[in-house]
C-alpha atoms as one frame of an Amber mdcrd trajectory, in Angstrom:
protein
   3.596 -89.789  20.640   2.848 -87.602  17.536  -0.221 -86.479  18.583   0.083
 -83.800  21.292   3.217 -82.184  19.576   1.706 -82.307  16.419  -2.072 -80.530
  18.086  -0.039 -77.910  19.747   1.675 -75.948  17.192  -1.237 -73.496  16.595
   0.524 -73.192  13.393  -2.986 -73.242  10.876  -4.207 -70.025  12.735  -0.837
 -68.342  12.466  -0.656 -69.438   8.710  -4.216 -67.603   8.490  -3.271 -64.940
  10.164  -0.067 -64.668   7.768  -1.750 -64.741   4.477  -4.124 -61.725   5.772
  -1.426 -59.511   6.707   0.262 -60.421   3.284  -2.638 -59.251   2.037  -2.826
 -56.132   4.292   0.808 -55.159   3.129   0.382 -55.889  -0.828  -2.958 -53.082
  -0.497  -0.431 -50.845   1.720   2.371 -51.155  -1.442  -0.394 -50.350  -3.723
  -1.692 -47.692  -2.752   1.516 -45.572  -2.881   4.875 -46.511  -3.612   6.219
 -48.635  -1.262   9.500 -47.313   0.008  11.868 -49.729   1.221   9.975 -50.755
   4.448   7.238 -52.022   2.761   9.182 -54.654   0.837  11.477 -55.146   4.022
   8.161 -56.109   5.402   6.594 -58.110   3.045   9.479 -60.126   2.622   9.834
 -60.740   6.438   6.314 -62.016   6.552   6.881 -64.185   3.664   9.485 -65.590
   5.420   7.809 -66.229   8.719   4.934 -68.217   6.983   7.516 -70.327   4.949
   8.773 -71.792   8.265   4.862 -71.508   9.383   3.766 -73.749   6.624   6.913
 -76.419   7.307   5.662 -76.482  10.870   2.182 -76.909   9.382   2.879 -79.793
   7.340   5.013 -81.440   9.894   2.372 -81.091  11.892  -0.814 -82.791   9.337
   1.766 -85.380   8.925   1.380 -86.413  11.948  -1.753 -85.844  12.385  -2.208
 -88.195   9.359   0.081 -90.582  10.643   2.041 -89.928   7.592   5.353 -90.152
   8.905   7.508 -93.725   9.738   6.687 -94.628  13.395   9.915 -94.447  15.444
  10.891 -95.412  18.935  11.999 -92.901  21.423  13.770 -92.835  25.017  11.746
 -90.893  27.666  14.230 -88.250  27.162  13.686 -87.468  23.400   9.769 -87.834
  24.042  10.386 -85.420  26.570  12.202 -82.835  24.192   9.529 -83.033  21.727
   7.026 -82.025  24.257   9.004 -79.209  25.435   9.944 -77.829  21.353   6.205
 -77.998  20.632   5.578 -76.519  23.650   7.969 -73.475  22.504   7.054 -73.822
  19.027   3.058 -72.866  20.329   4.448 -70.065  22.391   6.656 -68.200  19.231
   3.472 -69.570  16.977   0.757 -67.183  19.392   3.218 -64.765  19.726   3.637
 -64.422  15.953  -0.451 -64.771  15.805  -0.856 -61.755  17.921   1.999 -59.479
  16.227   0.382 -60.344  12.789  -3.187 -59.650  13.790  -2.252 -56.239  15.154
  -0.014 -55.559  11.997  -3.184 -55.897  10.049  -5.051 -53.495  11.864  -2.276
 -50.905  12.347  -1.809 -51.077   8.212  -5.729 -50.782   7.729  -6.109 -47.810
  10.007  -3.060 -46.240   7.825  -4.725 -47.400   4.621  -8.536 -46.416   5.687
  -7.142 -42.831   7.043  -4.479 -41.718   4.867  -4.354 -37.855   4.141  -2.454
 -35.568   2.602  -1.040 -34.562   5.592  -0.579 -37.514   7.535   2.869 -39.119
   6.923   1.830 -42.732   5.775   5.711 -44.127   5.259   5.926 -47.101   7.362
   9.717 -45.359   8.761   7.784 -43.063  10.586   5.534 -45.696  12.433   6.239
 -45.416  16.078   6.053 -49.286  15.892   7.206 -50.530  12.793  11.170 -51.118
  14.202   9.973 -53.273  17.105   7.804 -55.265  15.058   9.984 -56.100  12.208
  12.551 -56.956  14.623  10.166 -59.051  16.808   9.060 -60.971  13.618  12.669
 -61.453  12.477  13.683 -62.745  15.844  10.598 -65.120  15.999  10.972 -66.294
  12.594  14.571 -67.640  13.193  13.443 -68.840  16.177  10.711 -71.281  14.629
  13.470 -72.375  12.185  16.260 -73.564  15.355  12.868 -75.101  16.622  11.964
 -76.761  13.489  15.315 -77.693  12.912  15.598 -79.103  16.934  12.806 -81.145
  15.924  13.537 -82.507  12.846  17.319 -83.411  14.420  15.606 -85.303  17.430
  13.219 -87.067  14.831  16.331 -88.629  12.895  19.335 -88.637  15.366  19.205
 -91.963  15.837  19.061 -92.394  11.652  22.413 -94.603  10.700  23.819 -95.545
   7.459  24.788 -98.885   6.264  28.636 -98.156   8.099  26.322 -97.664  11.239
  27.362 -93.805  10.854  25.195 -91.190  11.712  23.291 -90.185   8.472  24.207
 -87.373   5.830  20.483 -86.189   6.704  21.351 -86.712  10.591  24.493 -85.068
  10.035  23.074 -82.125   8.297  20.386 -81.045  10.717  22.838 -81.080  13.698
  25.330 -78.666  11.870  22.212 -76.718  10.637  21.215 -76.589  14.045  24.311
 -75.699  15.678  25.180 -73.477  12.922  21.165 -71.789  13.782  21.894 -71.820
  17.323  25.270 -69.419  16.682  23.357 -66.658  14.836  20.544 -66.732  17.360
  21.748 -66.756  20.553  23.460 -63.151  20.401  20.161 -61.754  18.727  18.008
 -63.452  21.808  20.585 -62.082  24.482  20.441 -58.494  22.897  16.043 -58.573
  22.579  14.723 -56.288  24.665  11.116 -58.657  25.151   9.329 -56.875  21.971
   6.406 -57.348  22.490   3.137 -56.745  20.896   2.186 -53.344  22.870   4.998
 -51.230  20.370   2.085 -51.908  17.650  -0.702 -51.593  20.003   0.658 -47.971
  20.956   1.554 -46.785  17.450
């Protein structure tokens, strides 16, 4: 069962692709002072491959057949098909946003004059791609926390309660679903052509 959700996550490229635009951002901060945008950035990216690398090891665990075998209905099997499924999606979107980041901060690095305004405020794309990475970011948490909540809802305690770890993913997760919903219905489909254009 662990298999195909675990081989679709894409989530070691992503986590590649994450540590090179850390990279690209900490020689952007260097090289002048960052202003605020450049540690709004870094952060953000920080943040989006600490969920990365929880998909990542969820993902080697099973692999590795590291984690307790459990029986599912046809109906959670089904779920976890369809939240790896979105978790690859967010995962090559995030792949491709990062990637053209890089590129967009090296050709600001590699041509920097001056009289070119370098300040990552006056990128034409930098608003729609911190937002886009923000969005996708909390996105990969619901889905990690979706996951980890079908994993262990059937997880009782010695009363034959639900668990305090069953418990705590569905309130994180409903609690996840509050903050994001208003942020997806207000996205206006970012997408990676903002940086492309810039």
């Amino acid at each position: 069962m662990y298999g195909p959700l675990a081989s679709n996550f894409g989530t070691a490229g992503l986590r590649k692709s994450l540590e090179g635009a850390l990279s690209s951002i900490e020689k952007f901060n260097d090289f002048d002072h960052p202003g605020p945008e450049g540690i709004d950035l870094l952060e953000q990216i920080k943040d989006l491959l600490d969920v990365t690398i929880s998909l990542d090891d969820l993902a080697t665990k099973r692999r590795r057949n590291l984690v307790p075998t459990r029986s599912f209905s046809a109906t959670d099997l089904l779920h976890l098909e369809t939240l790896g499924s979105n978790v690859a999606t967010i995962t090559q979107e995030c792949m491709d946003f990062s990637d053209t980041l890089q590129s967009s901060l090296k050709d600001i690095i590699h041509g920097r004059d001056i009289t070119q305004d370098t300040r990552l405020s006056e990128q034409v794309w930098y608003d729609e791609t911190y937002q886009a990475l923000k969005l996708r970011t909390e996105t990969l948490r619901v889905l990690l926390s979706a996951i980890n909540l079908v994993d262990h809802k059937n997880d009782v305690d010695e009363d034959g309660n639900l668990s305090n770890d069953t418990q705590s993913f569905a309130s994180t997760l409903q609690y996840q679903i509050a903050v994001l919903k208003p942020k997806l219905d207000g996205a206006d489909g970012q997408s990676t052509t903002a940086v492309c254009s810039g």
